[in-house]
Phi, psi and omega in degrees: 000134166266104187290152180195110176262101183308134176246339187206103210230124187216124181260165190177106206043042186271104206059286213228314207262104166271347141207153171212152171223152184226137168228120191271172187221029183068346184288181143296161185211117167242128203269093168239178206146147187281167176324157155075341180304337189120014191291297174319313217285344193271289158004283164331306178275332117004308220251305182288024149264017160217177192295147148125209199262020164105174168255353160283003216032069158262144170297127201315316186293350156306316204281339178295145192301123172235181192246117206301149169098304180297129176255017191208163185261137173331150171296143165209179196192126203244097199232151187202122172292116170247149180257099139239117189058263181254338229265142175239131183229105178286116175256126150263144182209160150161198186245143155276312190249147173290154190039041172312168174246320171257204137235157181311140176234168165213154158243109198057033207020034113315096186283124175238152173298144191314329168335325209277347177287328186274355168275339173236015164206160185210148194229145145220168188211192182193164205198115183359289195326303186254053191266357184242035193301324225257331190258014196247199202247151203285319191319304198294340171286322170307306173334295203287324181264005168274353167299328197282325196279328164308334188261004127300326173216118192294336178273358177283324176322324190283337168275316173306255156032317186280325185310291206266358164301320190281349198259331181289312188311305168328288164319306198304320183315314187293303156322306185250002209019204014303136155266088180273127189301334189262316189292315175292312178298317163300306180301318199283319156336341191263317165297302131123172139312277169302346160280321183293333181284347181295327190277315156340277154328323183259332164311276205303359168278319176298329186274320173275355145256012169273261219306315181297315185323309183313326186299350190261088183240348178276351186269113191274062183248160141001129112298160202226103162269157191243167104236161170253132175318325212284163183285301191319310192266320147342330197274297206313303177324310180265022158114351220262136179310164204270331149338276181311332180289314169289329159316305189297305195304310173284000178272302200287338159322289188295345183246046165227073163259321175281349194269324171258017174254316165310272151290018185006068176201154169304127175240032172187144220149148167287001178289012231233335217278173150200153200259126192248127173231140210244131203260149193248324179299296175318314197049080156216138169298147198291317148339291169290017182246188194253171189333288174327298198284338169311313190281357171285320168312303198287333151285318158314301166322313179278345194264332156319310162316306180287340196264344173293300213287330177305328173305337169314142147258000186254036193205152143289139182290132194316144155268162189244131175270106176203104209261103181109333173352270184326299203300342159259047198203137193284173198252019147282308180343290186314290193319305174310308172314306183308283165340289185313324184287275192322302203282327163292000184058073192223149169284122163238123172273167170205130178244159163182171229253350182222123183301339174284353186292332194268042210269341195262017152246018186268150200082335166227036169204172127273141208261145143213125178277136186227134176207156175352304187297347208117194179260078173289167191257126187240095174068000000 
């Protein structure tokens, strides 16, 4: 594992904050402070050090500071020294003009494209949003394990990404034409490709986090058997090569067009899959299981996650996001989760609203109280 560590997080109009600076030591570092203080918005910003939108999805022009009166949010900026291993590397993100369409990356204050962000930091996180992971729409399951799977291999957001632009284009055709047959073949080829490496991605992630779980049998969260819903990563799952998955997958594109032009929408697809996870002591699905224990599933997942990728030797080891986490959790639970982060050596922030939820890190993390006043340093 190549250890990594933020040592130094500095904001600037960011949300809440018209400037903050925090100096890390490498620990956990936990944020407590009533509703509304800023806890999340540091988290957040935290969350644009690697590619996409935040752990909220936000639009750059959300995250900028405004003001009463103001109608658009500020140029903002997000900065930080990451610690790997001996080497310290300065990152930078934000909009220089307010309601930019992109944002800046810098490296060493070098402008790099954001990709260039995932060589030096991987993140997973968890978060309120997904505490009804189990109760939503299949869309919000996908969301979530393709996050798991973007902080193990960083190019899959860019095949998603690639997917669904193209899976949109499609659509337009089909619905608004011209219906050119070769103009479809080229798209749907394109599609794909890019779904098949996608359903591939989500295989090997389902088989090397199904494998770490079994190793968790000693933790007193839930075990989880997993699976994915989709035919596509099914296909992937039972060995078949990424040839035979894009074949198939343009083969079954073209000859369902009058039928997703009828309805109008793609009806077969890796969009289309969902991830079924099963409480394993219980054999019952996760839906059916209680509040508590969902949110416990759903921690096993991430900490599974986290606890594979410390083990990479060829990335830095992930930091863990994990905003509100404790307070739902009893306090063996707590006591684990704590124990568990110090034994991967792994940096995690946690926020929650009463500084005793953090009483079982003290001496091996940092405290900051955050309030209307700022950020103070707590023991």
């Amino acid at each position: 594992m190549t250890a990594c560590a933020l040592t130094r997080l500095t904001l600037t109009d960011f949300r809440s904050y018209a400037t903050a600076e925090l100096a890390l030591d490498g620990r956990p570092v936990w944020l407590a402070g009533p509703n509304g203080a800023g806890k999340t918005n540091l988290l957040e910003a935290v969350s644009f050090l690697i590619p996409g939108r935040g752990l909220r999805g936000s639009g750059l022009a959300e995250v900028g500071r405004r003001m009463p009166g103001e109608t658009h949010g500020r140029a903002w900026a997000v900065a930080v020294t990451v610690r790997a291993g001996d080497e310290d590397t300065r990152l930078g993100t934000g909009v220089e003009t307010p309601g930019a369409a992109r944002r800046a990356v810098r490296v060493e204050g070098e402008t790099v494209p954001p990709g260039r962000l995932s060589e030096h930091t991987r993140q997973v996180w968890l978060t309120p949003a997904q505490d009804r992971l189990f109760l939503e729409g299949a869309a919000d399951r996908r969301r979530f394990f393709d996050r798991l799977v973007f902080a193990a291999e960083p190019i899959h957001a860019a095949h998603v990404q690639a997917y669904e632009k193209t899976l949109r284009e499609r659509m337009r055709l089909l619905t608004d034409g011209p219906l050119d047959a070769g103009w479809l073949d080229a798209l749907e080829a394109r599609l794909a490709e890019a779904g098949a490496l996608m359903s591939q991605a989500r295989a090997r992630t389902l088989a090397a986090l199904s494998a770490e779980i079994d190793t968790r049998g000693d933790r007193p969260f839930p075990q989880a058997r997993l699976s994915l819903t989709g035919e596509w990563e099914q296909m992937a799952a039972e060995g078949a090569g990424l040839a035979d998955i894009q074949s198939k997958l343009a083969r079954t594109l073209a000859g369902v067009r009058d039928r997703d032009a009828a309805a109008g929408r793609a009806l077969t697809g890796p969009h289309r899959g969902d991830l079924s996870v099963i409480h394993v002591e219980k054999d019952r699905a996760a839906a059916e299981c209680s509040t508590g224990e969902q949110k416990a599933l759903v921690l096993n997942l991430v900490l599974a996650q986290a606890a594979r990728l410390a083990r990479a030797t060829d990335a830095p080891a992930p930091i863990l996001l994990l905003d509100e986490v404790a307070a739902h959790l009893d306090a063996r639970r707590r006591a684990a989760l704590f124990d568990e982060i110090e034994a991967l050596g792994l940096q995690a922030f946690l926020t929650g609203t009463d500084e005793m939820l953090f009483e079982g890190l003290v001496g091996r993390s940092q405290g900051f109280r955050v309030d209307g006043a700022g950020l103070v340093g707590v023991g």
